[in-house]
C-alpha positions as CSV (number, residue, x, y, z in Angstrom):
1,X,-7.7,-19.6,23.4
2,X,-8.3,-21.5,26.9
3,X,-7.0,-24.5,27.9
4,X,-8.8,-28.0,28.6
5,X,-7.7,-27.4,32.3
6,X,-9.0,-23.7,32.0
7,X,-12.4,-24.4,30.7
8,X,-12.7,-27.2,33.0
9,X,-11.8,-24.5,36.1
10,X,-14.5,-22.2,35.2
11,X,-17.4,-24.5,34.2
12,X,-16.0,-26.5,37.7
13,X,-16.7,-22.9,39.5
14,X,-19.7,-21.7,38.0
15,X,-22.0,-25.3,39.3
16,X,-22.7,-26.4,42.7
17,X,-19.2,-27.1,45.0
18,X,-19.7,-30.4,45.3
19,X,-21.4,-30.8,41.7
20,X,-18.2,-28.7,40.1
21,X,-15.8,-30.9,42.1
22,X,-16.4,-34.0,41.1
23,X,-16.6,-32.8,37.2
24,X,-13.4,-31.2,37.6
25,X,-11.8,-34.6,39.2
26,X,-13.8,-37.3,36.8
27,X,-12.2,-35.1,33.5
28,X,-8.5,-34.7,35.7
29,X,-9.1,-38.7,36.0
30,X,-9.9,-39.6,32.7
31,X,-6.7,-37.6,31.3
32,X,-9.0,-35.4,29.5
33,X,-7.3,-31.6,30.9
34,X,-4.0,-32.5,28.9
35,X,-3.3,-30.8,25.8
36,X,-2.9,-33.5,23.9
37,X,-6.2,-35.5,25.1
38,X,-7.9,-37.0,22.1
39,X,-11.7,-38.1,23.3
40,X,-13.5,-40.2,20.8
41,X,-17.0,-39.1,20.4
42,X,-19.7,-38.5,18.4
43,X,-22.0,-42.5,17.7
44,X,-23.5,-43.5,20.8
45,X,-21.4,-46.8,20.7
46,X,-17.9,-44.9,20.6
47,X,-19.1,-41.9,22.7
48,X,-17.1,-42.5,26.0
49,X,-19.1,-39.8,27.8
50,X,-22.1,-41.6,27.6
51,X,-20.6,-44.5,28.8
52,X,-19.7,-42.9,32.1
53,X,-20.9,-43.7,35.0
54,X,-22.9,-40.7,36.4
55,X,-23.6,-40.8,40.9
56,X,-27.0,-41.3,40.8
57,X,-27.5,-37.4,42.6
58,X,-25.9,-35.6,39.6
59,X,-27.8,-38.0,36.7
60,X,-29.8,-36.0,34.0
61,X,-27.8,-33.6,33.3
62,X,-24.6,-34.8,34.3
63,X,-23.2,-36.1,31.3
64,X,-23.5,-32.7,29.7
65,X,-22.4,-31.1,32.0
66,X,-19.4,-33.2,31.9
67,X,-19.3,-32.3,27.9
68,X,-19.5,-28.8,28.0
69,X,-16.6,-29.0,31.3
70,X,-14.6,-31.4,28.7
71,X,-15.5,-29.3,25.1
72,X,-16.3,-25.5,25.9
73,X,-19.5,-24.1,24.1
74,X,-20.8,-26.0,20.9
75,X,-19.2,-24.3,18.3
76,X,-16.7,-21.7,20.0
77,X,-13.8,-24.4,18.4
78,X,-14.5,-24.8,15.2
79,X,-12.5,-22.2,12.4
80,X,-14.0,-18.9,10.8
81,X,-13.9,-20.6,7.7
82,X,-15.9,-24.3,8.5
83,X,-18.7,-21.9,10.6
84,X,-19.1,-19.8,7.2
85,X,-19.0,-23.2,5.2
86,X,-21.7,-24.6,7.3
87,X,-23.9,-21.4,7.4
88,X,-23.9,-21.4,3.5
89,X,-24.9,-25.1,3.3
90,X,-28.0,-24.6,5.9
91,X,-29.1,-21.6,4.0
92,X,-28.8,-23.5,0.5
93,X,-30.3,-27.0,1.9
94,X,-33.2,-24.5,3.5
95,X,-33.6,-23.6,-0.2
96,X,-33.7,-27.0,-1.7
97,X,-36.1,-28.2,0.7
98,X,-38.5,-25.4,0.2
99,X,-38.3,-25.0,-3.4
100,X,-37.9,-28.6,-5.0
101,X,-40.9,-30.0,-4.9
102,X,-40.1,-32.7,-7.8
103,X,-37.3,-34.1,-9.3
104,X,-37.4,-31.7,-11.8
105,X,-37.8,-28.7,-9.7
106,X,-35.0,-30.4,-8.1
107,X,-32.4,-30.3,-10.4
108,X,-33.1,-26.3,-11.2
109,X,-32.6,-25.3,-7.4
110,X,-29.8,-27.7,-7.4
111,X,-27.9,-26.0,-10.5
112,X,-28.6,-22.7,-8.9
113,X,-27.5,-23.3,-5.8
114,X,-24.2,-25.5,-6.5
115,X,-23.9,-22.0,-9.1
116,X,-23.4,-19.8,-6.2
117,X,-19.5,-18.4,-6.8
118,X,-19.1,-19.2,-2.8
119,X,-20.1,-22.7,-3.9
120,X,-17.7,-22.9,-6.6
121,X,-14.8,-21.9,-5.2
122,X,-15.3,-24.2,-2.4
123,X,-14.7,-27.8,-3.2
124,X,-15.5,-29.6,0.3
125,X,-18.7,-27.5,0.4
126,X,-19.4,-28.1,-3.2
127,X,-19.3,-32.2,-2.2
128,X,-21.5,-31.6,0.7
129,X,-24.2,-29.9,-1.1
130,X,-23.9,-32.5,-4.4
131,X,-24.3,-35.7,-1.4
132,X,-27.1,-33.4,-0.3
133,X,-29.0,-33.0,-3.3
134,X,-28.3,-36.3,-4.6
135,X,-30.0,-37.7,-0.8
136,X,-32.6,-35.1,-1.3
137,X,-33.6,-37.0,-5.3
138,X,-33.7,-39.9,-4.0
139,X,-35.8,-39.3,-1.1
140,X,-38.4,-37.6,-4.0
141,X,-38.3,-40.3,-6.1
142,X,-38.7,-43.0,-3.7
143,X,-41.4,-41.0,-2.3
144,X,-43.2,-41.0,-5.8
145,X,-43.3,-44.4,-6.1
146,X,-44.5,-45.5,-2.1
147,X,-48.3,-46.3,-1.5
148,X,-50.1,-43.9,0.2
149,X,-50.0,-44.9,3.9
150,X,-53.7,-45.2,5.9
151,X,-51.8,-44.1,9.2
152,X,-50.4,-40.8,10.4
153,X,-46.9,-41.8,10.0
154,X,-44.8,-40.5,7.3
155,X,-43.1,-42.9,5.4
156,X,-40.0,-44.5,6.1
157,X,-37.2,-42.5,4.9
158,X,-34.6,-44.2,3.1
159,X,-31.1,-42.2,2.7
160,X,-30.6,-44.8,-0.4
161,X,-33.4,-46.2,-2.1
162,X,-32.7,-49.9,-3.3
163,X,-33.6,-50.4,-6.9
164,X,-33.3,-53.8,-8.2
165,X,-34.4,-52.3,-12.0
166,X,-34.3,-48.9,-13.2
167,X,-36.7,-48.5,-16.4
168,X,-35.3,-46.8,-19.2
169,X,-37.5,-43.8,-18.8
170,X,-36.0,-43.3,-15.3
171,X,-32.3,-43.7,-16.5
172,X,-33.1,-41.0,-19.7
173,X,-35.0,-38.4,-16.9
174,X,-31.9,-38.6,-14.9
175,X,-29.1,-38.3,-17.0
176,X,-31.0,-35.0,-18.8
177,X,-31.3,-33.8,-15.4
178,X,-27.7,-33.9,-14.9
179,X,-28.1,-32.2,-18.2
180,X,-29.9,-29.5,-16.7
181,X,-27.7,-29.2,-13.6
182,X,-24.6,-28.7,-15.9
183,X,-26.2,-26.2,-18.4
184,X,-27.6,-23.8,-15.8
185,X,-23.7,-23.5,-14.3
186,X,-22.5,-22.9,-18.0
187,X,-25.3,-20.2,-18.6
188,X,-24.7,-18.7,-15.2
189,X,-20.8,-17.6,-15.5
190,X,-21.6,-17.6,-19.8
191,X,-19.5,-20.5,-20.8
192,X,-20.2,-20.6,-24.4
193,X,-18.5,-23.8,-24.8
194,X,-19.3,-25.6,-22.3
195,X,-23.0,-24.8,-22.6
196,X,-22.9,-25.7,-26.4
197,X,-21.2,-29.1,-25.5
198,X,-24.0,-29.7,-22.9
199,X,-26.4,-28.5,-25.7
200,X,-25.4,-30.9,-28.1
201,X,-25.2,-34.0,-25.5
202,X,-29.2,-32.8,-25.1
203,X,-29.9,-33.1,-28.6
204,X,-27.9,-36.1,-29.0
205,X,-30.1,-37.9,-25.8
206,X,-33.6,-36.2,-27.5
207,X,-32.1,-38.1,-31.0
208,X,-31.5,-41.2,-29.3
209,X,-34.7,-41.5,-26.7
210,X,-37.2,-39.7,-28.5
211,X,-40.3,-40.7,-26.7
212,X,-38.8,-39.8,-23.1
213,X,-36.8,-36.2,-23.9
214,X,-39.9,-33.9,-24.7
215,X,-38.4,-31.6,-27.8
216,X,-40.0,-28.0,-26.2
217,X,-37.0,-29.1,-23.0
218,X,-34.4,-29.2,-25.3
219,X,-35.8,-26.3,-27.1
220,X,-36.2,-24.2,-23.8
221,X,-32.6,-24.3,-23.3
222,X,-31.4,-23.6,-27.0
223,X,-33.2,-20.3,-26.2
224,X,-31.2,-19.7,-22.9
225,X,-28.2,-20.2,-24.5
226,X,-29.2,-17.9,-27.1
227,X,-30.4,-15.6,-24.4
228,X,-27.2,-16.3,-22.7
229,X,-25.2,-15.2,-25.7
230,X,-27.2,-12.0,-26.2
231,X,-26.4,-10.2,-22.6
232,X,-22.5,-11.1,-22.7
233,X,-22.5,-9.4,-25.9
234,X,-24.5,-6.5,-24.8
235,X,-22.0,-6.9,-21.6
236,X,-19.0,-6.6,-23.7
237,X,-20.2,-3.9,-25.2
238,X,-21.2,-2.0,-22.3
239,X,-17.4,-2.9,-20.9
240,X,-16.4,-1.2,-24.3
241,X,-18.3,1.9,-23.8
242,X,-16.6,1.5,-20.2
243,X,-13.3,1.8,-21.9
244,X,-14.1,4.6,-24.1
245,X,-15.7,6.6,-21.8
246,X,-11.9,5.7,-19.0
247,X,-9.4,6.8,-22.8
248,X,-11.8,10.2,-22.8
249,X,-11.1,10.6,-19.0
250,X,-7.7,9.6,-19.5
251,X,-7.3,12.5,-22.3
252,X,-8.6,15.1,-19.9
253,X,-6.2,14.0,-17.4
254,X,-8.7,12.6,-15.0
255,X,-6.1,9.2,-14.0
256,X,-8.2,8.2,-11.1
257,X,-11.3,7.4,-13.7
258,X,-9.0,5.5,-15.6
259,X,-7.3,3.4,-12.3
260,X,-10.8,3.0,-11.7
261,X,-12.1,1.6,-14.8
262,X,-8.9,-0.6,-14.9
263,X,-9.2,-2.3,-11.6
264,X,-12.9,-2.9,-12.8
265,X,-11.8,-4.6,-15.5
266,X,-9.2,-7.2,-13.7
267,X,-12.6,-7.5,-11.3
268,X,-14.3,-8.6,-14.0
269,X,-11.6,-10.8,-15.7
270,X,-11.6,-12.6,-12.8
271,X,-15.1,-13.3,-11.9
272,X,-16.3,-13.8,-15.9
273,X,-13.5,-14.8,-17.8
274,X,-15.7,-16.2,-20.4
275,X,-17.3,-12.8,-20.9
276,X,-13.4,-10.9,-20.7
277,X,-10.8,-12.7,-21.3
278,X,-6.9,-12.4,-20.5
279,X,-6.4,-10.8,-23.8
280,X,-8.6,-8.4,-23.9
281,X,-8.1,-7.3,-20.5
282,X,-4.8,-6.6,-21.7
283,X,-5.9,-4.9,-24.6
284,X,-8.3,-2.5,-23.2
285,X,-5.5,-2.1,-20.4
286,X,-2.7,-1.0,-23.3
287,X,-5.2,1.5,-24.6
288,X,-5.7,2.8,-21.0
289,X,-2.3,3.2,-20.3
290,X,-1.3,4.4,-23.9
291,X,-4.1,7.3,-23.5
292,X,-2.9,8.5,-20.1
293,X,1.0,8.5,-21.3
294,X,-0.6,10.5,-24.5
295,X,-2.0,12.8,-21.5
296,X,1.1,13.4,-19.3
297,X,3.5,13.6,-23.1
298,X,0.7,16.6,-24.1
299,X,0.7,18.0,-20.2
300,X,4.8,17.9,-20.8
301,X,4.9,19.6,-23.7
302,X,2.0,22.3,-22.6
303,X,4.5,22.9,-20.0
304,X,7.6,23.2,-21.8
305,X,5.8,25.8,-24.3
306,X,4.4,27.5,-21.5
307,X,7.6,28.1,-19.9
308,X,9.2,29.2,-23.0
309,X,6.5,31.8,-23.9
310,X,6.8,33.0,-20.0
311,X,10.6,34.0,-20.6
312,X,10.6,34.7,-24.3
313,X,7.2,37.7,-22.8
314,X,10.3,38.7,-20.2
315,X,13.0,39.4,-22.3
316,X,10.9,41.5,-24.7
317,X,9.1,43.5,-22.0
318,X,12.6,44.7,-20.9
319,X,13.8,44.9,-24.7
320,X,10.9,47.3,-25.0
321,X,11.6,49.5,-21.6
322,X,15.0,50.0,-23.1
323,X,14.3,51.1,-25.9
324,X,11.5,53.6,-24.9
325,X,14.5,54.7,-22.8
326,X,17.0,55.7,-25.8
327,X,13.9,56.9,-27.8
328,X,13.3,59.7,-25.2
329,X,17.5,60.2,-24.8
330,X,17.4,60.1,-28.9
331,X,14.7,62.6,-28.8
332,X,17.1,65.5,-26.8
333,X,14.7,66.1,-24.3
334,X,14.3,65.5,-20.8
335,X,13.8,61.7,-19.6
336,X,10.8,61.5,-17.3
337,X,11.8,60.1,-14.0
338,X,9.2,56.9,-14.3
339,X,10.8,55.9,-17.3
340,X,13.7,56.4,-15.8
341,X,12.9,54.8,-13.0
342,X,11.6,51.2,-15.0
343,X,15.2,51.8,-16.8
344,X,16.7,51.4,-13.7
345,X,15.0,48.0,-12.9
346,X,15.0,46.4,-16.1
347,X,18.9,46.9,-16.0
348,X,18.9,45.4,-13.1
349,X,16.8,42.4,-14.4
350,X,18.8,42.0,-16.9
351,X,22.0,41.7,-14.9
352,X,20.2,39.1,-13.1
353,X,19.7,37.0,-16.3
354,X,23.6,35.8,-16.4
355,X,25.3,32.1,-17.2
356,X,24.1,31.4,-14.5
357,X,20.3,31.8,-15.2
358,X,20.8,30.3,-18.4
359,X,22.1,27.4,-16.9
360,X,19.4,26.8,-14.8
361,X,16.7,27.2,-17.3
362,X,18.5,24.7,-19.5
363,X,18.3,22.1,-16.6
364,X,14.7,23.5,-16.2
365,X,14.3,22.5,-19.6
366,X,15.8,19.1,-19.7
367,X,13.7,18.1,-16.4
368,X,10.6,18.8,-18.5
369,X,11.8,16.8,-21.7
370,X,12.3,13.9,-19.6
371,X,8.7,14.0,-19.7
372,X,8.8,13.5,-23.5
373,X,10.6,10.4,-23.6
374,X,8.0,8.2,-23.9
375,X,7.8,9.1,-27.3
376,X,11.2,9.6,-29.4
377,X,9.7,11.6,-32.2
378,X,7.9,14.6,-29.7
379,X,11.2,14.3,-27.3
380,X,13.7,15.4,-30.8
381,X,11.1,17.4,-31.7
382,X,10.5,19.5,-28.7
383,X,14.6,19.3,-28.0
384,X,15.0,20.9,-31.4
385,X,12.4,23.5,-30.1
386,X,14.2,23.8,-27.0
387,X,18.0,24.5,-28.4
388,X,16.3,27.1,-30.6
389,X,15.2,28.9,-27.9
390,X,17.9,28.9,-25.9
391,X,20.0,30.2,-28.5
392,X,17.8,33.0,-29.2
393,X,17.6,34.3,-25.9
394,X,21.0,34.4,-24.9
395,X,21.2,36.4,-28.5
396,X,18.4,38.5,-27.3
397,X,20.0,39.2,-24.2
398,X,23.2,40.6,-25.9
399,X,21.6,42.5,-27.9
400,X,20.0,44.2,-24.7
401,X,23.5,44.5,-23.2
402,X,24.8,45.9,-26.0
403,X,22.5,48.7,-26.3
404,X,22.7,49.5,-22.4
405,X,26.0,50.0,-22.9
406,X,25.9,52.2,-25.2
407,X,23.2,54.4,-22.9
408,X,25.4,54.4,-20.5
409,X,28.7,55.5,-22.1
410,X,27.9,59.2,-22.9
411,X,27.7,59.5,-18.4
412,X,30.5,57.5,-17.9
């Protein structure tokens, strides 16, 4: 960000020399290049630069060019967030003034505009656009009850129409049109409550004022907040199909469906809480999480049988090479040299499968029962299935020893 004294140099540099000189020394003079320089301006009575006294050569544009020495470029000073503030009130005041035509045209642009979630969630902008609208109903109003003028001329505009006596029927149109105002938000982020409390105040001002609240307004809204009530059930119910549709990913092992669906649902929560609330967001959230842990237990477990079934196929395949071994040996005959051969190897398979081994596959084991924890009846159970294993091969793998042995002594 440049300096007063720096945006002074190059606005100095880029006029005239004799033109940027004397800008340069009238703002150095002034004590308007220090850092701390406060300049009122703004009214025309408190505006100190059109105060000054321009040479009569450099009048005209003088003074602004003065300004922009002093200020920089309109608009290169002010924050990311009051530019984005004031583009969102042009664009809804552009809206207002092309749309409401009447009061009563009025207050439905005016709901829908101070509706907008930018709107809401952005008190100083939510004041400017209610001062706005509320300028904006009384310019309508006080143009409804002007003479036609015979000139050309528009008529006076008056920022705040002065009304000696308001007649009842005005008083009754307004405060319904607040009415309005305050419905439309309710219905547009489907506040049940707060749209049947603004409901009944309607019916309570039709009860009260009869000839001035028509019956088919009040019924009109009874209908949107019917209407209303209709889509955030048929919302809900397409968030439950949501979460059915994330458990059946979730039990297929697809987890990046069910992060998905979750962080849709705390999107959700957060923008309609009226249509999800904090409890069931943390309902359908349990039942996510309770499906995936389901997934990895069953995932565990496929695992841990799996594994079991891989060595328990080992240790018979070289139960059965053995024994085709001391058949043929049994038989008095000549041993063929290929089985001879996958003798040789199972032996030597089976030397490999020591304490050792066994140790390791028991840690192997334990890593994938860890897995299981989550739930304490399918963790004893599989740890049951586990130490039964275990014990039956290391039985199955004496039995194996045994009977090489027992080959093998006749050629010791």
């Amino acid at each position: 960000m440049l300096s007063p004294r720096e945006v002074a140099g190059i606005v100095a540099g880029a006029l005239p020399a004799e033109i940027g000189a004397w800008v340069y020394k009238k703002a150095q003079s002034l004590g308007w290049l220090d850092a701390g320089a406060r300049i009122p301006i703004g009214r025309r009575e408190t505006d100190v630069i059109s105060r000054i006294e321009v040479p009569a050569k450099y009048r005209g544009g003088g003074r602004e060019i003065l300004r922009l020495a002093v200020f920089g470029i309109p608009g290169e000073g002010a924050r990311s967030e009051s530019r984005r503030r004031e583009a969102i009130f042009q664009q809804r005041c552009s809206e207002i003034m092309r749309e409401a035509r009447d009061p009563e045209s009025l207050a439905y642009v005016g709901g829908r505009a101070l509706a907008h979630p930018e709107v809401q969630s952005d008190p100083v902008l939510t004041g400017m656009l209610r001062a706005f609208i509320s300028e904006r109903e009384a310019e309508l109003r006080a143009r409804a009850h002007l003479p036609l003028s015979d000139s050309d001329q528009p008529p006076v505009r008056r920022s705040k129409p002065v009304e000696y006596h308001v007649p009842l029927s005005e008083r009754v149109r307004r405060s319904f049109g607040k009415l309005r105002i305050e419905i439309e938000q309710h219905i547009s982020v489907f506040n049940e409550a707060g749209a049947n409390e603004t409901l009944a105040r309607m019916r309570d001002l039709r009860r009260r004022y009869p000839g001035h609240v028509k019956a088919e307004e009040v019924e009109r809204f009874e209908k949107r907040v019917q209407d209303m009530l209709r889509r955030r059930d048929e919302f809900r119910r397409q968030l439950d199909e949501l979460v059915r549709h994330a458990s059946e990913a979730a039990h297929q092992g697809d987890l990046k469906t069910t992060n998905w669906v979750r962080r849709r649902l705390e999107a959700i929560h957060e923008t309609l809480p009226a249509v999800l609330s904090k409890e069931q967001l943390r309902h359908h959230c349990e039942a996510l999480r309770q499906c995936a842990e389901r997934f990895e237990r069953h995932e565990a477990a496929r695992k841990l049988v799996e594994r079991e079934r891989a060595i328990g196929t080992q240790v018979k395949r070289l139960k059965g090479v053995i024994e085709a071994y001391a058949a043929q040996i049994a038989a008095g005959g000549r041993v063929d040299p290929v089985t001879r051969e996958a003798f040789e190897r199972a032996v030597a398979r089976v030397e490999e499968y020591d304490d050792d081994w066994l140790a390791d596959l028991m840690i192997e084991l334990d890593c994938l029962l860890d897995d299981l924890r989550g739930s304490e009846e399918a963790y004893r159970r599989a740890a049951r299935q586990a130490d039964a294993f275990i014990r039956n091969v290391r039985v199955a793998l004496k039995q194996v020893r045994r009977k090489i042995a027992s080959l093998r002594e006749p050629t010791g």
